[in-house]
Backbone as CSV, one residue per row, in Angstrom:
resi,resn,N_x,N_y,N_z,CA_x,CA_y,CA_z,C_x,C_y,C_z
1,UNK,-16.988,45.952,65.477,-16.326,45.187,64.430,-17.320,44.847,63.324
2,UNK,-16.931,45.489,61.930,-17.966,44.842,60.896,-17.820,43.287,60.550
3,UNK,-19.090,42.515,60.776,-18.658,41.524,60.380,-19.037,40.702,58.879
4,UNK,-20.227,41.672,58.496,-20.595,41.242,56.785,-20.550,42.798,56.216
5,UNK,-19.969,42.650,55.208,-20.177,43.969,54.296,-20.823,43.255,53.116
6,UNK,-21.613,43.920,52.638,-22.339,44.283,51.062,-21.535,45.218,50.195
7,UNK,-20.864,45.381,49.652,-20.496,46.675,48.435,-21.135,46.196,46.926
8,UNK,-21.810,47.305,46.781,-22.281,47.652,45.604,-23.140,46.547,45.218
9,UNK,-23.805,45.748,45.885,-24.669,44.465,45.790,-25.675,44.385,44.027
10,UNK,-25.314,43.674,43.273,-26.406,43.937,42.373,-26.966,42.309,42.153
11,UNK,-27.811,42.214,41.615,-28.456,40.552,41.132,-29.590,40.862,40.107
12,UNK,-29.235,40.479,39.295,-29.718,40.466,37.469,-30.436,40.017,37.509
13,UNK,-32.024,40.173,36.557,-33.257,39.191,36.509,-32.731,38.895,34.519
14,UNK,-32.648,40.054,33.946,-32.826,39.537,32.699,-31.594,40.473,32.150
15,UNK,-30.999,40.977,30.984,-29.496,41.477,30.326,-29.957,43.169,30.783
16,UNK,-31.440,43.179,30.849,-31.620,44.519,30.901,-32.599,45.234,31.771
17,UNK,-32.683,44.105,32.904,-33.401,43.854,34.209,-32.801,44.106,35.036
18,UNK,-33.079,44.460,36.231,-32.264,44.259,37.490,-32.755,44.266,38.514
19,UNK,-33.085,42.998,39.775,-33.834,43.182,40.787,-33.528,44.000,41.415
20,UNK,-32.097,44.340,41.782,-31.242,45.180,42.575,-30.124,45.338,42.004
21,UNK,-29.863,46.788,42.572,-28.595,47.510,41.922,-27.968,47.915,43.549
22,UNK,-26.605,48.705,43.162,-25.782,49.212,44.184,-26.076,49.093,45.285
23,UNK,-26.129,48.233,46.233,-26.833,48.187,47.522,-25.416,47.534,48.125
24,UNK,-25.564,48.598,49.803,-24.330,48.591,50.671,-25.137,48.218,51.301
25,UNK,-24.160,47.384,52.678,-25.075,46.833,53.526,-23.791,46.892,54.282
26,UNK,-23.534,47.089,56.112,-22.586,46.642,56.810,-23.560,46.661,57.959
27,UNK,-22.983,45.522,58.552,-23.518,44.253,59.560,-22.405,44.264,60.479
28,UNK,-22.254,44.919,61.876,-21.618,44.713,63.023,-22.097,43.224,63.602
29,UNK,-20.682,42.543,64.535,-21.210,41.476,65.443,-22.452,41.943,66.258
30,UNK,-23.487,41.613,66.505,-24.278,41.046,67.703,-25.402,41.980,66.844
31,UNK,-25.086,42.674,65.921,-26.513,43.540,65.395,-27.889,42.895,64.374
32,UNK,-28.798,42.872,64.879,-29.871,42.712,64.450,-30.765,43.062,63.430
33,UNK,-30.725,43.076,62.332,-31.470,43.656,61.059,-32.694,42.952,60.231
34,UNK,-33.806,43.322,60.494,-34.922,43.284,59.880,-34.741,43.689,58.057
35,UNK,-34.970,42.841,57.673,-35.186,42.932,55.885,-36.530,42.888,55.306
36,UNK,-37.222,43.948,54.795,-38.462,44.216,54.490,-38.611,44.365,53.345
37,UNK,-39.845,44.335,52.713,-40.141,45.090,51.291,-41.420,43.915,51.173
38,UNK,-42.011,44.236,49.488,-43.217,43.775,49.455,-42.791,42.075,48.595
39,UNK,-43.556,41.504,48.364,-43.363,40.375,47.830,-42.327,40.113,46.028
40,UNK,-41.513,39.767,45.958,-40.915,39.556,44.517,-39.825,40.649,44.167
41,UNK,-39.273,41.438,45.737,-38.410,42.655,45.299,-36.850,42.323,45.414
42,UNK,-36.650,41.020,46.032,-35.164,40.394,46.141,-35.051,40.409,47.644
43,UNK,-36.263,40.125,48.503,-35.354,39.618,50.100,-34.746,38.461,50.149
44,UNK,-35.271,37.469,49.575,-34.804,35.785,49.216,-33.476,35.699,49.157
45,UNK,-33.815,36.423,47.544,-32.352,36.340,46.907,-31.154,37.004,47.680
46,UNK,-31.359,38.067,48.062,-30.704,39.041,49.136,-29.840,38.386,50.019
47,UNK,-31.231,37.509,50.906,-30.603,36.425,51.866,-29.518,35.446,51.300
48,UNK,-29.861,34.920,50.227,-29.141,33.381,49.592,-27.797,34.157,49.417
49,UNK,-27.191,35.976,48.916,-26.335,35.917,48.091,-25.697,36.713,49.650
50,UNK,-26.283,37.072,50.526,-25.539,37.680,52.011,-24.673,36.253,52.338
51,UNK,-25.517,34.837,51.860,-25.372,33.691,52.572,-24.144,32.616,52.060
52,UNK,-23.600,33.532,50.552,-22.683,33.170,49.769,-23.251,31.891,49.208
53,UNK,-24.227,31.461,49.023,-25.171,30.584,48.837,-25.410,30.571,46.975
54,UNK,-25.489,31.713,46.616,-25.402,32.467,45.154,-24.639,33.662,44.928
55,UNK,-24.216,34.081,43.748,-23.162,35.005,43.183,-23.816,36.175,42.920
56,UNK,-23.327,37.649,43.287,-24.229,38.601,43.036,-23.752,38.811,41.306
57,UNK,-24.301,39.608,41.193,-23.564,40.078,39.348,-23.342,40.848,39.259
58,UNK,-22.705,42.062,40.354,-22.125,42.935,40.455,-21.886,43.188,41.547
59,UNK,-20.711,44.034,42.138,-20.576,43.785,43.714,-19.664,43.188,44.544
60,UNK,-19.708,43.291,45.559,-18.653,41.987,46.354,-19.354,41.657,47.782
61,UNK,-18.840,40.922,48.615,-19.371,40.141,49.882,-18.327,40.083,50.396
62,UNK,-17.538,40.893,51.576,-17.094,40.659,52.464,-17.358,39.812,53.849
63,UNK,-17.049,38.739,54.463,-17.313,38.268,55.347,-15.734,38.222,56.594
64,UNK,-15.441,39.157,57.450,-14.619,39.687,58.241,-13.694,39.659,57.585
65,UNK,-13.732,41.143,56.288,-12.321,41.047,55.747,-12.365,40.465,54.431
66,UNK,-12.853,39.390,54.706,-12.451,38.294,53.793,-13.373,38.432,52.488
67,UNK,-13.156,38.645,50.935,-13.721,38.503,49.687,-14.353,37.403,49.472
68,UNK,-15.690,36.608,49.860,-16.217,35.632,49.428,-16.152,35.442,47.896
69,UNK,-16.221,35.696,46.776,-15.984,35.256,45.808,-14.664,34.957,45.312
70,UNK,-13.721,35.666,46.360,-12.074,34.560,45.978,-11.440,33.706,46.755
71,UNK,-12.559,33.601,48.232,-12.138,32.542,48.474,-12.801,31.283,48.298
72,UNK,-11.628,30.476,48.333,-11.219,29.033,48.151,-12.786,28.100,48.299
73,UNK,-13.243,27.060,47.345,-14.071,26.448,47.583,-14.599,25.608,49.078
74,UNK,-12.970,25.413,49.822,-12.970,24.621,50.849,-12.916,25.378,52.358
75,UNK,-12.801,26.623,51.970,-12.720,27.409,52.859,-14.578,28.076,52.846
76,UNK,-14.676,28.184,51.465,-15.706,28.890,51.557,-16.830,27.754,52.551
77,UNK,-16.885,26.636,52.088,-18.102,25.226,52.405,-17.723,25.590,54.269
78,UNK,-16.236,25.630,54.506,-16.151,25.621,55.926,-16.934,26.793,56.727
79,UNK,-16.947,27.707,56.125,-17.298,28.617,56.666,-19.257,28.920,56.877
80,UNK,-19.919,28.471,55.471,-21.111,28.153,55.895,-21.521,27.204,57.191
81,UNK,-20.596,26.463,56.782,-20.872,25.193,58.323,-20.804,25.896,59.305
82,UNK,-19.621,26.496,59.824,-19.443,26.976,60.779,-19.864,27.919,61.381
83,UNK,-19.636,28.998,60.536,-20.017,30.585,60.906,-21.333,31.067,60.381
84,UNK,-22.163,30.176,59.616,-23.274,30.455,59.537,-24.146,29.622,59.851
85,UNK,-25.470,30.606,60.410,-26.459,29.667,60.770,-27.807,29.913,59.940
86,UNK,-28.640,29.004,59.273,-29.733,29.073,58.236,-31.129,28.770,58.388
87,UNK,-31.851,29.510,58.314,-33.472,29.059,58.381,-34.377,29.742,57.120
88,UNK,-34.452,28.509,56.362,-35.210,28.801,54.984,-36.888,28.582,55.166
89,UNK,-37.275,29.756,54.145,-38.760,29.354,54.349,-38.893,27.711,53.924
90,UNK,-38.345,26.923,53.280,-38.805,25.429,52.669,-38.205,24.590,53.872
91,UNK,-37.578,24.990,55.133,-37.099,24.201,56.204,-35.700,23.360,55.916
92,UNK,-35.752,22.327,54.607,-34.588,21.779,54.266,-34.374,20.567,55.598
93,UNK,-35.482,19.891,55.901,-34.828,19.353,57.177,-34.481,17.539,56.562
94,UNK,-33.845,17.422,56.828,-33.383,16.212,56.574,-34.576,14.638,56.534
95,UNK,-34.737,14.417,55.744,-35.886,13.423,56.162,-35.620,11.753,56.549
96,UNK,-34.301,11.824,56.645,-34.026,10.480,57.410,-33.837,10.603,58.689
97,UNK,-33.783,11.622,59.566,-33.439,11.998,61.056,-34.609,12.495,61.156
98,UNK,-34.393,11.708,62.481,-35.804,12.646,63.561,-35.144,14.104,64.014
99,UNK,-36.357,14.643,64.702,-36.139,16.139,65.183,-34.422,16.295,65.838
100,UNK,-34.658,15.336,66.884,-33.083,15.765,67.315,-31.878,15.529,66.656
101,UNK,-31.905,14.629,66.035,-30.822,14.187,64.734,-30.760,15.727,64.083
102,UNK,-31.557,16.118,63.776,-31.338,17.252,62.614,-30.828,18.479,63.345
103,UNK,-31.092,18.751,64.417,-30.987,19.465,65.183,-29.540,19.588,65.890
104,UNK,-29.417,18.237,65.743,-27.649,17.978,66.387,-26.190,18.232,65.225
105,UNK,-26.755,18.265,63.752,-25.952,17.961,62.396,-25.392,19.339,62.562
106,UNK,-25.410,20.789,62.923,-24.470,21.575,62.502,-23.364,21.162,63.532
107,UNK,-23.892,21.067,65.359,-22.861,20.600,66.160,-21.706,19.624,65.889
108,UNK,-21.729,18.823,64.974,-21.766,17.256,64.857,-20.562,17.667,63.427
109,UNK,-20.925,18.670,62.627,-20.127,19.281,61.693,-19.032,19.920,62.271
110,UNK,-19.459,20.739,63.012,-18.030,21.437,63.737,-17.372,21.144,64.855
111,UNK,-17.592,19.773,64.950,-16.351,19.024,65.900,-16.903,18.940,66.925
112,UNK,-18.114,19.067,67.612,-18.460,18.795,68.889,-19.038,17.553,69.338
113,UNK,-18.514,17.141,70.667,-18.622,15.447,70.878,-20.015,15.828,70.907
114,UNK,-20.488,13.794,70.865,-21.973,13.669,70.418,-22.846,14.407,71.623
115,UNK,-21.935,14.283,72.952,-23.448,14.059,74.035,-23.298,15.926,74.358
116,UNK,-22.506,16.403,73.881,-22.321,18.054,74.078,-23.619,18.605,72.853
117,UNK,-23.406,18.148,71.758,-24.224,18.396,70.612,-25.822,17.756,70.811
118,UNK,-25.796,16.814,71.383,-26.782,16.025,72.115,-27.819,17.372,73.295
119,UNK,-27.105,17.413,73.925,-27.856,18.285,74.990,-28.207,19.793,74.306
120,UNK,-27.137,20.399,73.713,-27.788,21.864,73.251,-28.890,21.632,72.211
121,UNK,-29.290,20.274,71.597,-30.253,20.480,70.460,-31.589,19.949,71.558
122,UNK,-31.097,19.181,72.668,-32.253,18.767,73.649,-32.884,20.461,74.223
123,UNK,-31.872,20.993,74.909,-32.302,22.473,75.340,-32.717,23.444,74.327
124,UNK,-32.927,23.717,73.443,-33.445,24.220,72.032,-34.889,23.442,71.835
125,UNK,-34.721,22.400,71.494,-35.955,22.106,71.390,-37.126,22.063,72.306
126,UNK,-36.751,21.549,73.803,-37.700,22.240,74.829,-37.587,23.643,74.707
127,UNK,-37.150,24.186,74.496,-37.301,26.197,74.888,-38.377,26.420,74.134
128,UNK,-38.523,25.636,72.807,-39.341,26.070,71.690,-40.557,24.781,71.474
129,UNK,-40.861,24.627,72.675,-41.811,23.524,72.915,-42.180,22.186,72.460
130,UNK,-40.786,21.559,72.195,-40.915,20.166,71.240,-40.109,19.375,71.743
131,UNK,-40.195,18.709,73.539,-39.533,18.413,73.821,-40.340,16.635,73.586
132,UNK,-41.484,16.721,73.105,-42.356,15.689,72.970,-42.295,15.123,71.252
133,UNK,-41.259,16.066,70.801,-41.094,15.439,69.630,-39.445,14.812,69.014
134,UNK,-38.679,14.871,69.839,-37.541,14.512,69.914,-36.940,13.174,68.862
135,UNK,-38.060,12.240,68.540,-37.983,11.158,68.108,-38.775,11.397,66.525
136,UNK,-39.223,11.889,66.427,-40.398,12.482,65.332,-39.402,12.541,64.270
137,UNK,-39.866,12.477,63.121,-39.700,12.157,62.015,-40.203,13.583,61.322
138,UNK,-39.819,14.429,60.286,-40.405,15.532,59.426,-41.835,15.090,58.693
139,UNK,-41.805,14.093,58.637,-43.126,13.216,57.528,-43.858,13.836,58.376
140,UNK,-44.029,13.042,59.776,-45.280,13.407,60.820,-45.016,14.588,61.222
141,UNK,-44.520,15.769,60.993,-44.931,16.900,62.018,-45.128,17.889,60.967
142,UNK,-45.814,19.124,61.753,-46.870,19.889,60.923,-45.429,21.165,60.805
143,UNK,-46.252,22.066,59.826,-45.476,22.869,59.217,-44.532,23.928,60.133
144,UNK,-45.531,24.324,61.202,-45.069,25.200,62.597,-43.690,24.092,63.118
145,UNK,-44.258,22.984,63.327,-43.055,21.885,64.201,-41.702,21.894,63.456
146,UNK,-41.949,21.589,61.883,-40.659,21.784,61.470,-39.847,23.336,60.991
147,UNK,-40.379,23.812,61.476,-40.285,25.244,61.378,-39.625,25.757,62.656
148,UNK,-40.054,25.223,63.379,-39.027,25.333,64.929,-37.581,24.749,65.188
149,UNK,-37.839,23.489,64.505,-36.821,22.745,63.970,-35.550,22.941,63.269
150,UNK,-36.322,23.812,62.570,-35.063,24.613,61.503,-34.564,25.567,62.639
151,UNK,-35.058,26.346,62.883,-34.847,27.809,64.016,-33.719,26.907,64.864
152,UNK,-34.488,25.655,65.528,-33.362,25.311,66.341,-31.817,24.987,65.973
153,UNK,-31.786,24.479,64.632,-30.836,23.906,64.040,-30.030,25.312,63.239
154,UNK,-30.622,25.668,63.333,-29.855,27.707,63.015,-28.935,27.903,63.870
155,UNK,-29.189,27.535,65.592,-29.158,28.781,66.642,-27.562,27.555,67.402
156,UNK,-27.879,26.141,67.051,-27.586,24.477,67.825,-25.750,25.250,68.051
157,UNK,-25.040,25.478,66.796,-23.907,25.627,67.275,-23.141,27.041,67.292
158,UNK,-23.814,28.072,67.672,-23.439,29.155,67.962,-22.826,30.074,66.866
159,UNK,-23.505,30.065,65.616,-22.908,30.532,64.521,-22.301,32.484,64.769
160,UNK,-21.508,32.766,64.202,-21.715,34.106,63.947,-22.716,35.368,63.493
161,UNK,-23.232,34.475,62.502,-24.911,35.303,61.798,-25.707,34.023,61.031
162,UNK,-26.547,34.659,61.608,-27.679,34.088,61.592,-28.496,34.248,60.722
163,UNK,-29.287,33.916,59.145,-29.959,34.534,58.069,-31.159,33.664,58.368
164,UNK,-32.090,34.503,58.284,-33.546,33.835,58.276,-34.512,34.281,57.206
165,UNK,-34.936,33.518,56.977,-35.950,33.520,55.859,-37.341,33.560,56.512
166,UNK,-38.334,34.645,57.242,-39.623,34.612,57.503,-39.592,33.178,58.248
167,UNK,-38.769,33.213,59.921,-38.255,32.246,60.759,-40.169,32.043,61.542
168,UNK,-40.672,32.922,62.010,-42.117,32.270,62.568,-43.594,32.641,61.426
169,UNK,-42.928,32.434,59.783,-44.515,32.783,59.507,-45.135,31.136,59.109
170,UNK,-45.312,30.466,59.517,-46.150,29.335,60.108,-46.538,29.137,61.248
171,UNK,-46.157,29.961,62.225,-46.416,29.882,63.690,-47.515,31.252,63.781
172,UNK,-48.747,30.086,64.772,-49.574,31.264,65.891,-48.890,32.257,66.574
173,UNK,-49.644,33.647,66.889,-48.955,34.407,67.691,-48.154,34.253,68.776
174,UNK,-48.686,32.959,69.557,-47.767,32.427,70.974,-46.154,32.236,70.734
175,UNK,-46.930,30.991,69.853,-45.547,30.632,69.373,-44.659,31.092,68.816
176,UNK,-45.071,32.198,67.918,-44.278,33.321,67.059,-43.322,33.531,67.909
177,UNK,-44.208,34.283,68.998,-43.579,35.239,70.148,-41.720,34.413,70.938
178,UNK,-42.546,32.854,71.299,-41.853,32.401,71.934,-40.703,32.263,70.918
179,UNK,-40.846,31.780,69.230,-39.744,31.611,68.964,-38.600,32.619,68.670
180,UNK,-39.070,33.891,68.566,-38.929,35.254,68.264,-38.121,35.621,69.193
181,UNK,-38.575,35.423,70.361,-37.577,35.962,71.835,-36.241,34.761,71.806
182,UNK,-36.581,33.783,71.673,-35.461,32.998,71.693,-34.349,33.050,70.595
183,UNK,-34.883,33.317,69.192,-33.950,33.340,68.360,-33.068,35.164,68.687
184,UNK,-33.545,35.874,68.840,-33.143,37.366,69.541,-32.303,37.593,70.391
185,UNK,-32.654,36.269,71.577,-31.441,36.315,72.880,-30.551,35.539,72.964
186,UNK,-30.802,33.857,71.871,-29.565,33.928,71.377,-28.435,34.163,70.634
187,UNK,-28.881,35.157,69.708,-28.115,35.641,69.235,-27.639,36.856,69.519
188,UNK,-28.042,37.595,70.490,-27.591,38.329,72.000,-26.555,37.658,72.506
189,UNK,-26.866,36.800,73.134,-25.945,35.840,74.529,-24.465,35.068,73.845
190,UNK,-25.042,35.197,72.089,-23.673,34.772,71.661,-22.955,35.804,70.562
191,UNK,-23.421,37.028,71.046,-22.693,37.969,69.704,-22.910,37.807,68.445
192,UNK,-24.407,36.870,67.857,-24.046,36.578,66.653,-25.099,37.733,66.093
193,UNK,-24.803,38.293,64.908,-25.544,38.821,63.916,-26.916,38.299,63.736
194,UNK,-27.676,38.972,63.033,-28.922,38.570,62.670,-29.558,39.197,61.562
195,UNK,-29.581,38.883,60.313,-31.049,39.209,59.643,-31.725,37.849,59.174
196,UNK,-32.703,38.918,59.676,-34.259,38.358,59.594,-35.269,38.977,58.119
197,UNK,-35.609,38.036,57.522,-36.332,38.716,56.031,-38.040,38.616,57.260
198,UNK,-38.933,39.657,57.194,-39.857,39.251,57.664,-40.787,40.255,57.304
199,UNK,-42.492,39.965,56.987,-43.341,40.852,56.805,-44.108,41.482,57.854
200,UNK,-43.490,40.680,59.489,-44.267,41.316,60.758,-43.752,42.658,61.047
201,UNK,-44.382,43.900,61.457,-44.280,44.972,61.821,-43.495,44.941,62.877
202,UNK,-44.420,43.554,63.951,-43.984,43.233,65.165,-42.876,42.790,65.485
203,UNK,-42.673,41.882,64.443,-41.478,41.355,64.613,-40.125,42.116,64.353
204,UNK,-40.183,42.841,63.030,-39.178,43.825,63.160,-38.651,44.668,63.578
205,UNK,-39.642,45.513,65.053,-39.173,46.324,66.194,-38.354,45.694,66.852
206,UNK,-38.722,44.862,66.675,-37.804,43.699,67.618,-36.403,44.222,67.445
207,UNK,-35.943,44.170,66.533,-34.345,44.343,65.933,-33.843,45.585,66.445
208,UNK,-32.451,46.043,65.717,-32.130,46.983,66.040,-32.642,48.203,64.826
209,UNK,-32.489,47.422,63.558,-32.762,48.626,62.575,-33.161,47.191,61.491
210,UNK,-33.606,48.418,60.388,-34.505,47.851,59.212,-34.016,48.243,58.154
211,UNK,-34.190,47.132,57.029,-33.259,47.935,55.632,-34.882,47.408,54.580
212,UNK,-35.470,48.386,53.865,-36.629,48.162,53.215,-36.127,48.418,51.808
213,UNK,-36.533,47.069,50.941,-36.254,47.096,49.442,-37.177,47.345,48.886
214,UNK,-37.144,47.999,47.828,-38.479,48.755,47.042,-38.251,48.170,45.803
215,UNK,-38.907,48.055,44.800,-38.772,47.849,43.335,-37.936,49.120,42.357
């Protein structure tokens, strides 16, 4: 089943610029895709406009079927909540909630009682070694910690696809690893999609296949 299509993807830098032109993209449930290229060629943007997040300027975005640019404002907001899950390189983590607070907000969006939403952001955050930070605040934790944080809060309520923005480049190799396998098998164990924007070699075998943007 396709579950994101790209047709004819374009995104404008200047009237007579173009970061990207005609670019197809189709994304089956549970498939895994590595997004590559060198620095300033449109993986970002790529991500933000897969993420309906921004408007391509030529093109369309299917999301199962469905024309993201005609649908409905209220449908569209529902559907980020729900069916998507997000990890930006800038984290975005909320700075009035501690780790698990933030961690619990997509559950907590899509209708799940507190102590259900409660426990899957508790089991997430131990998997990914922060079961000692539960109470922690974003102020105090280092760039790797909230970086896990986000990953967890991606994965908390079982989205359909999953977009990541370079999900372990603040993390040591260990940790890479560990968060790498976890974000992989759950989105295995729940059918959800995956791209990953990333500059690891390593990390992108990982996947099933690779789509490399060139200038």
């Amino acid at each position: 089943m396709t579950l994101l299509q790209a047709e004819g993807l374009g995104r404008r830098v200047t009237n007579d610029r173009w970061l990207f032109r005609h670019l197809n993209i189709s994304l089956a449930a549970g498939e895994q895709l590595a997004l590559q290229g060198a620095s300033g060629v449109g993986k970002s943007t790529l991500l933000n406009l897969l993420a309906g997040l921004d408007q391509p300027d030529e093109g369309r975005l299917l999301f199962e079927d469905k024309d993201l640019k005609i649908m409905g404002a209220n449908e569209h907001l529902h559907l980020r909540r729900v069916a998507f899950g997000f990890v930006f390189q800038a984290f975005h983590l909320m700075p009035h909630l501690n780790a698990l607070q933030n961690v619990m907000v997509p559950c907590l969006i899509a209708g799940l009682p507190l102590d259900q939403a409660k426990d899957r952001a508790k089991a997430l955050l131990s998997a990914l070694g922060l079961a000692a930070a539960y109470e922690q605040f974003p102020a105090v934790l280092s760039g790797g910690e909230q970086q896990r944080i986000a990953l967890a809060r991606a994965l908390v309520h079982h989205p359909k696809i999953v977009l990541a923005d370079e999900p372990t480049g603040n993390l040591d190799p260990i940790t890479a690893d560990l968060a790498l396998e976890l974000l992989c098998r759950s989105c295995r164990e729940h059918n959800a999609a995956l791209v990953m924007v990333t500059h690891s070699e390593k990390a992108a075998e990982r996947l099933d296949r690779r789509l490399v943007l060139t200038n």
